[in-house]
Legacy VTK file of the C-alpha trace (Angstrom):
# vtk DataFile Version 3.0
C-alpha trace
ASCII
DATASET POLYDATA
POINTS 565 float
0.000 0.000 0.000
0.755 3.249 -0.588
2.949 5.143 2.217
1.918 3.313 5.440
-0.149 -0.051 6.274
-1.634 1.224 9.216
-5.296 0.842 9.122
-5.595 3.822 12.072
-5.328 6.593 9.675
-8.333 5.567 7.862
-11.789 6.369 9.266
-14.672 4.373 9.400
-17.889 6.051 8.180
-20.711 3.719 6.922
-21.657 0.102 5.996
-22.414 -0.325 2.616
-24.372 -3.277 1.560
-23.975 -3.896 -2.346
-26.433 -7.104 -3.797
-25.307 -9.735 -6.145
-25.896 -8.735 -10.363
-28.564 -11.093 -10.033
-30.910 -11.025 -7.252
-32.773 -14.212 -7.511
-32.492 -17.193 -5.415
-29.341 -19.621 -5.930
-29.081 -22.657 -5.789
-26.510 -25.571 -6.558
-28.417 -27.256 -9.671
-28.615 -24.041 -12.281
-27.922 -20.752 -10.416
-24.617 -21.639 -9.152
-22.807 -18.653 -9.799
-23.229 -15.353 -7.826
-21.525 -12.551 -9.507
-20.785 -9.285 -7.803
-19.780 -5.460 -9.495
-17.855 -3.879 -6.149
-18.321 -0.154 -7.688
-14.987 2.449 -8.007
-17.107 5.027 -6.192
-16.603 2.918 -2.225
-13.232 4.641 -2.923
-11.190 2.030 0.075
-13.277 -0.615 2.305
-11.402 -2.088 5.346
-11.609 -6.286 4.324
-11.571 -7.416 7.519
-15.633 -5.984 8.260
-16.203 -7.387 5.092
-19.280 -10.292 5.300
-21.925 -11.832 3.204
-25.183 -11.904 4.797
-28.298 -14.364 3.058
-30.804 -16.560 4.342
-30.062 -20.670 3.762
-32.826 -23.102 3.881
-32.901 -26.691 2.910
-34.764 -29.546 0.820
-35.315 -32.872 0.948
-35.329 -35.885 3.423
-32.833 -37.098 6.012
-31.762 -33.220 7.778
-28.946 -32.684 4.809
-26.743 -29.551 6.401
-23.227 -28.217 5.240
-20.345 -29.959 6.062
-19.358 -29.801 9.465
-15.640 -29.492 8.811
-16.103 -25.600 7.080
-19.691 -24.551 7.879
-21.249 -22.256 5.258
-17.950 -21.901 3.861
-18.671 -25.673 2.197
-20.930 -24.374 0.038
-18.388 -22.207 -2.195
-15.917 -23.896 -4.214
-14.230 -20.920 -5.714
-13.678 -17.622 -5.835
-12.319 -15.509 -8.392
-11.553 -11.706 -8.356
-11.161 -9.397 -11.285
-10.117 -5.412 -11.920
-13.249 -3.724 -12.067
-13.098 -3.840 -15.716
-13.024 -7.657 -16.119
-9.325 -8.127 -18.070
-7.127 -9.182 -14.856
-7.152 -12.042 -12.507
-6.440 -10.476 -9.091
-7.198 -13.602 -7.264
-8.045 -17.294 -7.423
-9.459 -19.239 -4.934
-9.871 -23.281 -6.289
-11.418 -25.589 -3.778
-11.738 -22.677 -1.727
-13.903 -24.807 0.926
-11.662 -27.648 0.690
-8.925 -25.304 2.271
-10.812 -23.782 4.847
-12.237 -27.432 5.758
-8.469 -28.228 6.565
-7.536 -25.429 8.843
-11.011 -24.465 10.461
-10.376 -27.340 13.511
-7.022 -26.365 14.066
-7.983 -22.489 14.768
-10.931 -22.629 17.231
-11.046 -22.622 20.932
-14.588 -23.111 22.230
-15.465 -19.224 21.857
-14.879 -19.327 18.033
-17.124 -22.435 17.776
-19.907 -21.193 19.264
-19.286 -17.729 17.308
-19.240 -19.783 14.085
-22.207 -22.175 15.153
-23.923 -18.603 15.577
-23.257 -17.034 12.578
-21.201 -19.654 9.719
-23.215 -22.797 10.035
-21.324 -24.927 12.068
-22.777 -28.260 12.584
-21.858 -28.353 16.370
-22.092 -32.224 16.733
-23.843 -35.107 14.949
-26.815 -35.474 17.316
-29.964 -35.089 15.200
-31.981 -33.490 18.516
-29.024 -30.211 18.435
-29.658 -28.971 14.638
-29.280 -25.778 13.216
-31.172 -25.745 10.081
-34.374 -27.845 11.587
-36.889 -27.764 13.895
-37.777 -29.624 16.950
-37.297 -33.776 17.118
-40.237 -33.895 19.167
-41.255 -36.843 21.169
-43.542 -40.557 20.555
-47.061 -39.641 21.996
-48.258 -43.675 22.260
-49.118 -46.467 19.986
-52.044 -44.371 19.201
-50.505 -41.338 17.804
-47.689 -41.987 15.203
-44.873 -39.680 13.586
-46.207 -38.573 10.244
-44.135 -35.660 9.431
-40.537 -35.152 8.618
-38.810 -32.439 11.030
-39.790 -28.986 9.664
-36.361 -27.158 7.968
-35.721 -23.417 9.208
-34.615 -20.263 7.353
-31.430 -19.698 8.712
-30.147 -16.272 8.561
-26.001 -16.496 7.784
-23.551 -13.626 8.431
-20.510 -14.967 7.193
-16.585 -13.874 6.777
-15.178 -14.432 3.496
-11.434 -15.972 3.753
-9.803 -13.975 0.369
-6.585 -12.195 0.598
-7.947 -9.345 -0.955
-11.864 -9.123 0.154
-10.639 -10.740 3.583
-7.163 -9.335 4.443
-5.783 -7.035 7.140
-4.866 -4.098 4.708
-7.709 -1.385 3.251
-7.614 -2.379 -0.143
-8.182 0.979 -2.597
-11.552 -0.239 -5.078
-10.571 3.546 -6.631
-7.652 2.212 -7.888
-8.523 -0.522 -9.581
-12.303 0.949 -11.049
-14.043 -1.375 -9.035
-13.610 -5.138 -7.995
-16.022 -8.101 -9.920
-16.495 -11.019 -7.947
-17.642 -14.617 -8.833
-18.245 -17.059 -6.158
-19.089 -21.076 -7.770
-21.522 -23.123 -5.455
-20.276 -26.565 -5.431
-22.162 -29.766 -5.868
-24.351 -30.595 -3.082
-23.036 -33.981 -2.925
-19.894 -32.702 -1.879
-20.470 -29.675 0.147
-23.103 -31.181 2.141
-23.829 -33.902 4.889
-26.735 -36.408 4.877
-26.019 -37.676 7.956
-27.510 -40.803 9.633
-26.514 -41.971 12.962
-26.256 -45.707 12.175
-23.902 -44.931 8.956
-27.030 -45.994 6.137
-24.934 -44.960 3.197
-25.405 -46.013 -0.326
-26.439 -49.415 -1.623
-26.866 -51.978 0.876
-25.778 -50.805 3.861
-28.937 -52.215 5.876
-31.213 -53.045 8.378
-33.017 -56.195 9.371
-36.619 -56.757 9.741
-37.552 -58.230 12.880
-40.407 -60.664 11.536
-41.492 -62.256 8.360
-43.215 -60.802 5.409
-45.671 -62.668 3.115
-45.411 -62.103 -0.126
-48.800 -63.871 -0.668
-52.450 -63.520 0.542
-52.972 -64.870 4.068
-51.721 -64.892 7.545
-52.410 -62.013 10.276
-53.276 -57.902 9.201
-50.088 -57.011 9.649
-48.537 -59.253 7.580
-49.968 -59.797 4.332
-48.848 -57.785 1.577
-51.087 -58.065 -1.043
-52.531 -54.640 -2.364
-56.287 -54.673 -2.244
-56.252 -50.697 -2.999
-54.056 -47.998 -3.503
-53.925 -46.309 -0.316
-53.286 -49.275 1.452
-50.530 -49.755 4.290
-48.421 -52.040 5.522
-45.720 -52.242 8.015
-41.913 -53.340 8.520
-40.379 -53.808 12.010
-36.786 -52.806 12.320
-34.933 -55.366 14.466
-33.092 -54.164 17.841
-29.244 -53.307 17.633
-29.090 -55.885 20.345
-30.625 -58.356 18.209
-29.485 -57.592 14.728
-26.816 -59.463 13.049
-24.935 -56.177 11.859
-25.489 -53.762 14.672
-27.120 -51.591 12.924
-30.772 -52.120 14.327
-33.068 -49.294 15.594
-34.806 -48.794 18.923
-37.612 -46.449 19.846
-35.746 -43.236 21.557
-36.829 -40.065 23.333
-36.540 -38.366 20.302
-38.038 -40.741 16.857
-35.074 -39.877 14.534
-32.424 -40.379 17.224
-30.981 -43.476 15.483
-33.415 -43.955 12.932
-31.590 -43.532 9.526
-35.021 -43.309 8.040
-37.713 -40.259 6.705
-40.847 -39.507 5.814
-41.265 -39.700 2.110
-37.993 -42.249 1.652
-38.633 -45.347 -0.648
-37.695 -48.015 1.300
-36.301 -51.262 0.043
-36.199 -54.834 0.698
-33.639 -57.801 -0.294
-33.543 -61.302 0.957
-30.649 -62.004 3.538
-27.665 -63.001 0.382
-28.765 -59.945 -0.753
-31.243 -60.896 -3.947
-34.257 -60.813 -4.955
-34.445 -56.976 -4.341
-37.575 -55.184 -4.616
-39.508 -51.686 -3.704
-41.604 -51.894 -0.567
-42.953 -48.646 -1.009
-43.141 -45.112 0.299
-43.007 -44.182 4.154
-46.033 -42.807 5.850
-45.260 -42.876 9.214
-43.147 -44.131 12.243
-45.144 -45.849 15.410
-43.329 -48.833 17.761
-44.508 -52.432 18.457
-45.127 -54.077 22.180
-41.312 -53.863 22.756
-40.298 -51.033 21.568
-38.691 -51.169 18.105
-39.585 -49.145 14.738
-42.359 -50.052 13.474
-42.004 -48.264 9.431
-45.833 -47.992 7.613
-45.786 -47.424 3.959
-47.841 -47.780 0.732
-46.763 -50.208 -1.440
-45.625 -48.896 -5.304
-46.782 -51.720 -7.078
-50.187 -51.834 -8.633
-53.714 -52.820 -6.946
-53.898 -56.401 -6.689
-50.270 -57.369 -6.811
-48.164 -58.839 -4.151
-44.599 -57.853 -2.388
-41.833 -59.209 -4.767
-44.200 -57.821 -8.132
-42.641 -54.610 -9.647
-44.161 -51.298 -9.903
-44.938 -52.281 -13.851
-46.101 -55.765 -13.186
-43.447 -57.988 -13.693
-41.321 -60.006 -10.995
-43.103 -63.237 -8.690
-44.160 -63.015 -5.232
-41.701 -63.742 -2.910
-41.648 -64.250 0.995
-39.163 -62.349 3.437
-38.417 -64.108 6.179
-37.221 -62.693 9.729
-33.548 -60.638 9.129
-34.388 -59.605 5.155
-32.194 -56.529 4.393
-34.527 -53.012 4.187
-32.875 -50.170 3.105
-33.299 -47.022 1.562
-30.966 -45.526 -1.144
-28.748 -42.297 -1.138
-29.410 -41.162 -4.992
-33.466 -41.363 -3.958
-32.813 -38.692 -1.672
-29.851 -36.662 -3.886
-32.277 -36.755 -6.893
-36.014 -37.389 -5.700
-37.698 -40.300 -7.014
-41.050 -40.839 -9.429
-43.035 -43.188 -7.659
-46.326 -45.116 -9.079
-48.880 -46.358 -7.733
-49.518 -44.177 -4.509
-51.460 -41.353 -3.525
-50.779 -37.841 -4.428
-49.173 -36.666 -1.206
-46.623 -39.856 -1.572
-45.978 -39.201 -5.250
-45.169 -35.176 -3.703
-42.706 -36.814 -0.549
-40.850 -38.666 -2.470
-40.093 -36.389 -5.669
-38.503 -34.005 -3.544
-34.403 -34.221 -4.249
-32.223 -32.998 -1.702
-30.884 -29.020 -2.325
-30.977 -25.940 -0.427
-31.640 -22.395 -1.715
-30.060 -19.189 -0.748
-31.894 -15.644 -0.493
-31.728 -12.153 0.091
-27.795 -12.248 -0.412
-26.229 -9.103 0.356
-22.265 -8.242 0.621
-21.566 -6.056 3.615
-18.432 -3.808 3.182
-17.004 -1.469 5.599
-16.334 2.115 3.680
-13.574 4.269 5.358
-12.099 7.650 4.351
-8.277 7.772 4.302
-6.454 11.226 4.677
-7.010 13.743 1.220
-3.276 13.736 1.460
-2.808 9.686 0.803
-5.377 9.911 -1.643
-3.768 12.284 -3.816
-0.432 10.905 -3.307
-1.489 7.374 -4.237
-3.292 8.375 -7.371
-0.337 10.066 -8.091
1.647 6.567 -8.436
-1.355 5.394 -9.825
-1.354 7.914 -12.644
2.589 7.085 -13.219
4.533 4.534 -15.460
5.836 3.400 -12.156
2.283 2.485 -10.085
1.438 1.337 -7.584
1.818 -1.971 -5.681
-0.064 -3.553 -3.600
0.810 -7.516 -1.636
-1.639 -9.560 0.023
-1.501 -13.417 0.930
-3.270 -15.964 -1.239
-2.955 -19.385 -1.839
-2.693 -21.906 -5.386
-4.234 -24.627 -5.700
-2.295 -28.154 -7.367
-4.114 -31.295 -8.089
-2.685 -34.981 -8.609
-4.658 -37.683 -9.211
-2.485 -40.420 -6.904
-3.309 -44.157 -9.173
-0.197 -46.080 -7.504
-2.029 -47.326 -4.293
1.222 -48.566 -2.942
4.589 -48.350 -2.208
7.203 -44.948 -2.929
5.066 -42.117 -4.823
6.338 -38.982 -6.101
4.004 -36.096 -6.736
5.303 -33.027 -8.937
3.895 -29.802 -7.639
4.887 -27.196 -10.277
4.700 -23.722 -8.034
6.101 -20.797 -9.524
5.591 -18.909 -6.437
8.605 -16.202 -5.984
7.393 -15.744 -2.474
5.625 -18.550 -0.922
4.702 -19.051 2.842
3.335 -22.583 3.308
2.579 -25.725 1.559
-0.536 -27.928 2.913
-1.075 -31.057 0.996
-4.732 -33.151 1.402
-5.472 -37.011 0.480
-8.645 -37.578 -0.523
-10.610 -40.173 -1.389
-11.600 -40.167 -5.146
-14.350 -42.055 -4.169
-15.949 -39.816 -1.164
-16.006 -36.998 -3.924
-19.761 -37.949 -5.704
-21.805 -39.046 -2.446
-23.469 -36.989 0.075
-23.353 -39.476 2.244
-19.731 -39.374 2.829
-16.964 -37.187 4.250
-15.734 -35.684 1.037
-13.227 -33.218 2.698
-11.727 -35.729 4.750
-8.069 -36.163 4.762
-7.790 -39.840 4.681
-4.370 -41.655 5.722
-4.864 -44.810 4.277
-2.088 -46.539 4.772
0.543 -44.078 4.538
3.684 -45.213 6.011
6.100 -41.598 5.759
6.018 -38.558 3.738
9.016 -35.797 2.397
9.117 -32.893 0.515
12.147 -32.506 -2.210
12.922 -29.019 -3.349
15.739 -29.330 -5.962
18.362 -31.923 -4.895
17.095 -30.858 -1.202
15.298 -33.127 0.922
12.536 -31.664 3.592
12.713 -31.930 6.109
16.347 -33.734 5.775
14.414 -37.183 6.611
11.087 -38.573 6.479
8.442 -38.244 8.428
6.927 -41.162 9.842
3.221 -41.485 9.932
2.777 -45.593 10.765
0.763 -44.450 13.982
-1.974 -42.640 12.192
-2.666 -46.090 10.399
-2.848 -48.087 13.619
-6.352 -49.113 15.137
-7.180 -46.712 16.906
-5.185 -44.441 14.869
-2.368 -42.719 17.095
-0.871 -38.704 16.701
3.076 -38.555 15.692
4.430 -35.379 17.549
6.611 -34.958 14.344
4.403 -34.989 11.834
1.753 -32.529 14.409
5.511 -30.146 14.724
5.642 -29.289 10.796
1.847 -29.042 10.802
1.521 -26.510 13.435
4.595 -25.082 11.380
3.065 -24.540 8.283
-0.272 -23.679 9.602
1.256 -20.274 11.767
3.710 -19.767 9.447
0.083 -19.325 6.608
-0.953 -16.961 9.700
-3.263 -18.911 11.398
-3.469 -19.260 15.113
-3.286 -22.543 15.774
-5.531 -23.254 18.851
-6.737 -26.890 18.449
-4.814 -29.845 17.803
-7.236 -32.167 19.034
-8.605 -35.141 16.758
-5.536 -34.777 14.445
-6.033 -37.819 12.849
-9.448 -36.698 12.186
-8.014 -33.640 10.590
-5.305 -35.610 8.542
-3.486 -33.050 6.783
0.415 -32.770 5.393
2.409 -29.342 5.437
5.616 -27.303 5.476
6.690 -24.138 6.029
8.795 -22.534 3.187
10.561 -20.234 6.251
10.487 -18.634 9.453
9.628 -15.857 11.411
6.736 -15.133 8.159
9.551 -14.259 5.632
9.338 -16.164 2.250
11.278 -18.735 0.033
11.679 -18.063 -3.686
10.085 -21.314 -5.077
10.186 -21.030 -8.931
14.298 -21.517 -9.686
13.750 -25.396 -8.850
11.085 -28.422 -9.147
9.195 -29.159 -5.651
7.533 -32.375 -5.019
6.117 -34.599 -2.500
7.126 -38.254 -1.728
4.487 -40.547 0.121
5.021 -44.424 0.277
2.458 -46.464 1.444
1.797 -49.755 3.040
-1.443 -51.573 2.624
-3.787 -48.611 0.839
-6.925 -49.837 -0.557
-8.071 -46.042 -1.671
-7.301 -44.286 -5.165
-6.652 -40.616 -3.818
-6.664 -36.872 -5.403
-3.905 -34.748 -3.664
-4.816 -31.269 -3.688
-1.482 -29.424 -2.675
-2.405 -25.807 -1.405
0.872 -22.977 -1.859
0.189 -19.806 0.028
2.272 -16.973 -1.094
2.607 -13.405 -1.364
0.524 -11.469 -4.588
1.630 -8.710 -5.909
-0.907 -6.416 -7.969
0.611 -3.296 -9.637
-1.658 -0.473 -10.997
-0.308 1.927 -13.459
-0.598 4.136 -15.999
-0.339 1.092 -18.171
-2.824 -0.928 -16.484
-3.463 -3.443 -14.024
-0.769 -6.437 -13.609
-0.301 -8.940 -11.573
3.372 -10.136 -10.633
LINES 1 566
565 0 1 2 3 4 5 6 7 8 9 10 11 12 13 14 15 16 17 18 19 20 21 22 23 24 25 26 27 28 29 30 31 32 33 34 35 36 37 38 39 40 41 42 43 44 45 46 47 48 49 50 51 52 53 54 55 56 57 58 59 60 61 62 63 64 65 66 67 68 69 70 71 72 73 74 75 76 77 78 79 80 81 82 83 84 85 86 87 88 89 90 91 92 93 94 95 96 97 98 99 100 101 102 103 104 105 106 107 108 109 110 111 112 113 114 115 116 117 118 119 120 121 122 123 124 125 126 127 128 129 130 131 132 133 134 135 136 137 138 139 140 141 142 143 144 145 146 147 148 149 150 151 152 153 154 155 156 157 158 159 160 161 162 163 164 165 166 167 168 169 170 171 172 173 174 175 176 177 178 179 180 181 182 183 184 185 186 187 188 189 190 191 192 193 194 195 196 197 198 199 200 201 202 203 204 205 206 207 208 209 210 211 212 213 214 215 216 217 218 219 220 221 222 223 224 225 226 227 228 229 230 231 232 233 234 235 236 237 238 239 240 241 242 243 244 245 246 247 248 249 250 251 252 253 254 255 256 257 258 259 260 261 262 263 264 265 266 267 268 269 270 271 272 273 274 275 276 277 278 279 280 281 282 283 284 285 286 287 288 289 290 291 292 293 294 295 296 297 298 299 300 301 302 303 304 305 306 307 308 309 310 311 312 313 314 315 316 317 318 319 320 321 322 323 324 325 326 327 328 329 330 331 332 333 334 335 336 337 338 339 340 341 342 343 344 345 346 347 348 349 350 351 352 353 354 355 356 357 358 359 360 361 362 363 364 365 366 367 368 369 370 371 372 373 374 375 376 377 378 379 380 381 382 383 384 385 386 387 388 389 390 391 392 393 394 395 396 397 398 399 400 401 402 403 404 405 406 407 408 409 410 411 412 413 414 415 416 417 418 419 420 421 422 423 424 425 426 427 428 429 430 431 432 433 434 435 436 437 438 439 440 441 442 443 444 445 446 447 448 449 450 451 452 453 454 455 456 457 458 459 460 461 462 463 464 465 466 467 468 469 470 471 472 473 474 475 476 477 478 479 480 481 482 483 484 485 486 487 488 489 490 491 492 493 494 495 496 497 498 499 500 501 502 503 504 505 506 507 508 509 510 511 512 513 514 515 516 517 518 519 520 521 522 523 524 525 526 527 528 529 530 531 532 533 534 535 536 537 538 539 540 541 542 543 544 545 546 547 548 549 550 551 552 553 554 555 556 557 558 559 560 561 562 563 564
């Protein structure tokens, strides 16, 4: 900046709040991409006040929510920043929520979480009964009075930071200078930047439960047992067998709270397969959630296939009727909820449940930017540089994004990471699963360490740190912290210029890094090659490494233009 970087010669004087070019509701299926004009006339805004306010609401069944590892912040997967006048790249954020996923844990205390379950949607825990973005679990009122209705979703108002070197930095950044700022921000795909999350781990395919007792697949025996359709509204039942009792664990008692441990919703199409796992077939759509004599779920739902047609017979006629006996798999599936589902053969209001796909809209999005006046005398002087063939420069911190798609599953891998940088800080580099990256129903920011037996940087001819870094504990059962590996973490996390306050769950929050140099000065990375070696042991997962660089940014504003360096 121009003169002096301290922010106490500017004065505050008013908020301004500047809306989006298009003020409609977005969304992540085909308004993905909120673009913002940042006009020339703010003259300087201080970054840090800088926030974008909206309401977020969600769709769809199972209490979907943003990933609990970045909040909000999940939601956007880049951000890019241009001159007011659209022809230069200031800044680049790729996988922007990837990165803050990584180093969100590591900076909070317990006053931070709470400030960013408060305002940057912060899942604080996995307990259906403590949820942000839905109402009220509510409670079983008898045998006589069933749950009918999924829990309502709230409009959640958001007031949140934006983590950008130039719209979230420490240093009044001069809009005058460079005729305004346009700003794009990408929603990602809602199967990665959200969480569908059920407590017993139902995740896509057959990951099941067990019925408690038989079902007929032909006329006869008791009420509750016969499953041949006499009329389209009819209903039958499925009882979920006890943890206790079931074969895989993954059974379902009758809580305080219905949805406690029930992976199930109102409005899911729910499955059934016998016990090898054939002979698969649609039950039908859920209605309702009661409990029999001991306790356990008792799941009502209208059958999908036609009047007169028995369980095993396919919504379009075809298939034999089959009998289930005691233990038969029931299930629901993950892409019924991601994409909504056309059902047959059911009332309207079923038909409406179970159409609905899984999304979440945001509304009323505003950017909030502080507007301060600097002295007439640093005005004049800086668009005096500004006006020169000289300029005027301005450095802020941002960070590069590198991808490598990791085939080799095992042994000694080598991973070229072609930064340029001139003035880098910190390196972090993420595994992650290829395969976590497409379903909601998985951790797709999740560092995963997957057999990895030691890890090294090379720089040139140099090794570093001068010898590997062993990481054999974090593959151990229950997976172990190396103090080593936590050291050059910590390192390259403060030496980025974040506070590191947490280093709890560090397995959890698998992550590799370096710091480029001490004391925040920088190392000159573009003379040589840099890459990362990783050998493992025993790795069953194909992984995408996503190597972040954080460095310093130079823009320079002249008579000639506006050029990055």
């Amino acid at each position: 900046m121009y003169k002096s970087n301290d922010n106490s010669m500017f004065v505050p004087t008013k908020t301004i709040s500047i809306k989006p070019e298009a003020q409609i509701d977005y969304n992540p299926k085909n308004q993905n991409n909120i673009r913002w004009l940042i006009p020339q006339h703010i003259g300087f805004f201080d970054p840090r006040q800088t926030q974008m306010k909206y309401d977020l609401s969600f769709t769809g069944r199972g209490l979907s929510r943003p990933s609990h590892r970045a909040g909000v912040h999940s939601l956007m997967r880049d951000i890019r920043i241009m001159d007011g006048t659209g022809s230069t790249e200031l800044e680049s954020l790729q996988d922007y929520n990837v990165l803050t996923a990584q180093w969100w844990g590591y900076t909070q205390n317990e006053s931070i979480a709470h400030k960013r379950d408060m305002f940057e949607g912060r899942s604080a825990n996995q307990n259906v009964d403590n949820q942000l973005f839905y109402g009220p679990a509510g409670e079983w009122k008898g045998a006589s009075a069933p749950i009918t209705a999924s829990r309502a979703a709230k409009t959640v108002e958001i007031t949140q930071p934006i983590y950008s070197g130039i719209l979230g930095g420490d240093r009044v950044f001069p809009v005058v200078a460079t005729q305004g700022l346009r700003v794009q921000m990408t929603l990602d795909n809602m199967t990665r930047s959200l969480e569908n999350p059920t407590n017993l781990g139902l995740k896509q395919g057959l990951n099941d439960l067990e019925s408690k007792v038989a079902i007929q697949g032909i006329a006869g025996g008791t009420a509750l047992l016969r499953q041949e359709k006499t009329a389209i509204g009819d209903e039958f039942s499925v009882i979920i067998e006890a943890p206790a009792q079931a074969s895989n664990g993954r059974g379902v008692n009758r809580n305080a709270a219905p949805f406690n441990n029930n992976p199930l919703d109102i409005g899911d199409l729910l499955y059934i397969a016998l016990t090898d796992r054939s002979e698969e077939t649609q039950l039908g759509v859920i209605t309702s959630f009661n409990h029999d004599g001991d306790g356990d779920l008792e799941v009502k739902y209208i059958p999908t296939r036609a009047v007169g047609d028995a369980i095993g017979i396919a919504p379009d006629g075809s298939g034999t009727a089959v009998d289930y006996p005691a233990q038969s798999r029931v299930y629901i599936k993950q892409a019924d909820r991601t994409n909504g589902v056309v059902v047959i053969n059911v009332p309207a209001a079923q038909i409406t449940a179970a159409a609905v796909p899984i999304s979440y809209s945001i509304q009323n999005i505003e950017m909030l930017m502080l507007q301060v006046q600097p002295p007439q005398q640093y005005i004049q002087g800086m668009m005096k540089q500004v006006s020169s063939d000289k300029g005027l420069s301005m450095d802020f911190r941002t960070w590069t994004l590198y991808r490598f798609n990791l085939s080799t599953k095992n042994g000694l891998t080598n991973q070229l990471i072609p930064a340029v940088q001139t003035r880098a800080y910190s390196i972090l580099s993420l595994p992650l699963n290829i395969a976590n990256q497409s379903s909601i129903a998985l951790d797709s920011f999740k560092g995963e360490t997957d057999g990895c037996q030691n890890y090294q940087y090379v720089y040139g001819g140099s090794l570093i740190p001068d010898r590997p870094i062993d990481l054999v504990r974090y593959t151990q059962t229950p997976s172990r912290t190396d103090a080593l590996h936590v050291v050059e973490l910590e390192k390259s996390l403060i030496n980025a210029g974040y506070g590191v306050r947490n280093l709890l769950r560090v397995p959890d929050r698998f992550l590799l890094g370096r710091a480029f140099s001490k004391y925040g000065q920088v190392m000159n990375l573009n003379p040589q090659d840099l890459s990362l070696r990783v050998e493992y042991e025993g790795a069953t997962q194909e992984k995408l490494f996503e190597h972040f660089v954080q460095s310093l940014r130079r823009v320079n504003i002249s008579s000639r233009g506006v050029v990055v360096m």
